[in-house]
N, C-alpha and C positions, 0 to 999 in steps of 0.2 A: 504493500500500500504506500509506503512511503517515495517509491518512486516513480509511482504514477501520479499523471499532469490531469488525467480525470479518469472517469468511469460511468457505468452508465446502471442505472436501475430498471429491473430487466423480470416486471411482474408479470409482464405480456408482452406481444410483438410487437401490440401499438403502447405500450406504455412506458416511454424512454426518455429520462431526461440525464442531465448531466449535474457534478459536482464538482470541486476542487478541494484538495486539502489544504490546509493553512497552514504555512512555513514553521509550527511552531510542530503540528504533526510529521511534516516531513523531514524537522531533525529529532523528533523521537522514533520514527519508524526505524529511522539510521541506529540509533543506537539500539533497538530491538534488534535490529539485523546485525550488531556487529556481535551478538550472542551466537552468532552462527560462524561468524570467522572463529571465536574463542574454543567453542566446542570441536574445532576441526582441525588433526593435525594437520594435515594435506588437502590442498586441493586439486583440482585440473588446471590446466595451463587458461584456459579464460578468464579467467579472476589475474592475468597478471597484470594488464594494462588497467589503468586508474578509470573509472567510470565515471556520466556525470546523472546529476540527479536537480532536477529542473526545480525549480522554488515554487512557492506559491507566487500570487499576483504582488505586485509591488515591492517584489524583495529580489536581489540579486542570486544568482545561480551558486548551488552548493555542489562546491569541487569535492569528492572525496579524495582523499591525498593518495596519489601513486605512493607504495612503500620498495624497499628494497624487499628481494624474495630470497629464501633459503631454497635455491636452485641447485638441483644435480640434474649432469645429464648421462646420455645412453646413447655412445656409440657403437656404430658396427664397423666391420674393417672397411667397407668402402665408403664408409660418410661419416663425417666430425659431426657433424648438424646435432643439435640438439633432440630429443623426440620426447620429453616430457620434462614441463617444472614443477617440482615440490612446493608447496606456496604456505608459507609458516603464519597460519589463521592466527597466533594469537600475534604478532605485531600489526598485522592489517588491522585488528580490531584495535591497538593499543594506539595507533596516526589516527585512523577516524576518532576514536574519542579525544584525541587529543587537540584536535581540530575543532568537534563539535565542544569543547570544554568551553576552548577561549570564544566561540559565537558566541553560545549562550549566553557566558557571562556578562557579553553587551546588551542582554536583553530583562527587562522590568519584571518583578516577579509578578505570576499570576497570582491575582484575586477573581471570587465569583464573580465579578463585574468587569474584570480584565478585558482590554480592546484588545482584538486582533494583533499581531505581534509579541506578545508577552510570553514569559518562560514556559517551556512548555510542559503540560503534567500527563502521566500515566495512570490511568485506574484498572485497575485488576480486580477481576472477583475469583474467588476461591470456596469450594464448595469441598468440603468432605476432609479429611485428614490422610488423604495418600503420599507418603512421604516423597514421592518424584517430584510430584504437586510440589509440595511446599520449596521441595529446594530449588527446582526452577524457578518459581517466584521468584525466594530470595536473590539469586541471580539478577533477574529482571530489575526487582527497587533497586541493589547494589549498583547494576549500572545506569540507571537513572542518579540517582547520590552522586556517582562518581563524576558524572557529566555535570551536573547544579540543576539538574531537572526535578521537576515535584511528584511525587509517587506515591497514592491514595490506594490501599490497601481496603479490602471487606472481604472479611475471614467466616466463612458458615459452616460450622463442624457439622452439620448434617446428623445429628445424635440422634440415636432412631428413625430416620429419616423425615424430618420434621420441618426440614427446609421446601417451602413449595415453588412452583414455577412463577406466581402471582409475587411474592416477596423477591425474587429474583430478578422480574420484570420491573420492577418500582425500581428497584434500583439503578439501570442500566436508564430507564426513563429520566433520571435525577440527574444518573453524570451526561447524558446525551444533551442536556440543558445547561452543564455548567458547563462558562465559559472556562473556569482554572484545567479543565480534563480537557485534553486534545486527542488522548488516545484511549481507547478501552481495549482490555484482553480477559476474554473467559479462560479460564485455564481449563482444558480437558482432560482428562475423560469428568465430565459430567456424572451423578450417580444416576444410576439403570431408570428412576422414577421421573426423572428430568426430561425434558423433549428438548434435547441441545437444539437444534434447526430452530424450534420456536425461541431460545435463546439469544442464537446468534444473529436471526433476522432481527431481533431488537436492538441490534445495535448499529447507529447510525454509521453508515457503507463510510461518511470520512475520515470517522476515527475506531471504526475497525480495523487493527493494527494486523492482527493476524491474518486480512483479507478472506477471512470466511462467509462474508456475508454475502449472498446468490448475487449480486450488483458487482460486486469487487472480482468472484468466481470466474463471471461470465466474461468480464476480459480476456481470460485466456481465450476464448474463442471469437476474438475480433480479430480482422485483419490486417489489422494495423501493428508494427513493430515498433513505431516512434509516435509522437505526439504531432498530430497534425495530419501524418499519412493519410490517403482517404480510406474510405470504409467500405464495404458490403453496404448496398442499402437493406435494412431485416426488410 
């Protein structure tokens, strides 16, 4: 989600409109994504060239930094050429935050009435006491923290299963409202009594982080590779 320039909402064939996320979402989706270079020793050689990721409106373009790469190669007797680089995920993720650190710190902290621009927060909800759960989380605040980003935690131990889909929904309805949350994330696996889909459509397609929501989904199947390309008309 964080590096899309929009997305389209996709109830029906006639029912299409568009969104954009707000600069403050597309540097938390960054740091949600740099959870993915940290977890990874290696990568494929595509990750080696520095990518870019388009800002929202009235803000300048966010470069993620080219890093050096812990490169070996593999020859054979008739070619030097290289045939794969190793790509050391946790310094690629250690430049992007370090990059994203010094932004944000130019930017005003969020309050529920914060304008557009403002630091940007995460909310997570957590549902049950599954210990993968919980430590991914922690992960997730730590690198909001690390960044200077705001991270709203709602912890439901689920004890007898007592948590319903209707308290669940108020919630997501709350941070979808407030302006300090730019991002939301359900943490999954959902418990069995849950109707995760009726979850995650509750949360507003631009700051659904994780991109699960059927509007964010259905990108993958446009035809567009870049922002602007034209489209299939549905």
């Amino acid at each position: 989600i964080a590096s899309q320039q929009q997305a389209v909402y996709c109830s029906g064939p006639s029912s299409i409109t568009s969104f954009m996320p707000s600069r403050a979402a597309v540097l938390l989706g960054i740091v949600v994504l740099s959870l993915v270079f940290v977890q990874s020793t290696a990568s494929t050689a595509f990750l080696a060239s520095p990518f870019e990721v388009s800002s929202a409106p009235s803000s300048s373009a966010l470069r993620i930094p080219q890093t050096k790469t812990m490169a070996t190669t593999a020859s054979s007797p008739s070619s030097s050429s290289p045939l794969a680089k190793d790509i050391d995920g946790k310094s690629i993720a250690a430049a992007i935050r370090s990059e994203l650190t010094q932004q944000i710190s130019l930017l005003p902290p969020s309050t529920a009435s914060s304008p557009p621009g403002s630091r940007p927060g995460l909310a997570v909800m957590l549902v049950g006491q599954r210990r993968d759960s919980q430590t991914y989380v922690r992960m997730k605040q730590k690198a909001c923290h690390d960044c200077g980003m705001n991270s709203f935690l709602r912890v439901y131990d689920n004890v007898d299963g007592d948590v319903t889909e209707e308290l669940l929904l108020n919630q997501i309805s709350e941070w979808n409202d407030d302006l300090a949350v730019h991002g939301i994330l359900v943490q999954l696996p959902l418990p069995a009594h849950i109707d995760e889909e009726v979850i995650l459509r509750a949360v507003r397609p631009d700051k659904d982080v994780d991109g699960l929501h059927p509007a964010n989904t259905a990108r993958l199947f446009s035809t567009s590779t870049h922002a602007g390309a034209a489209k299939l008309n549905w």
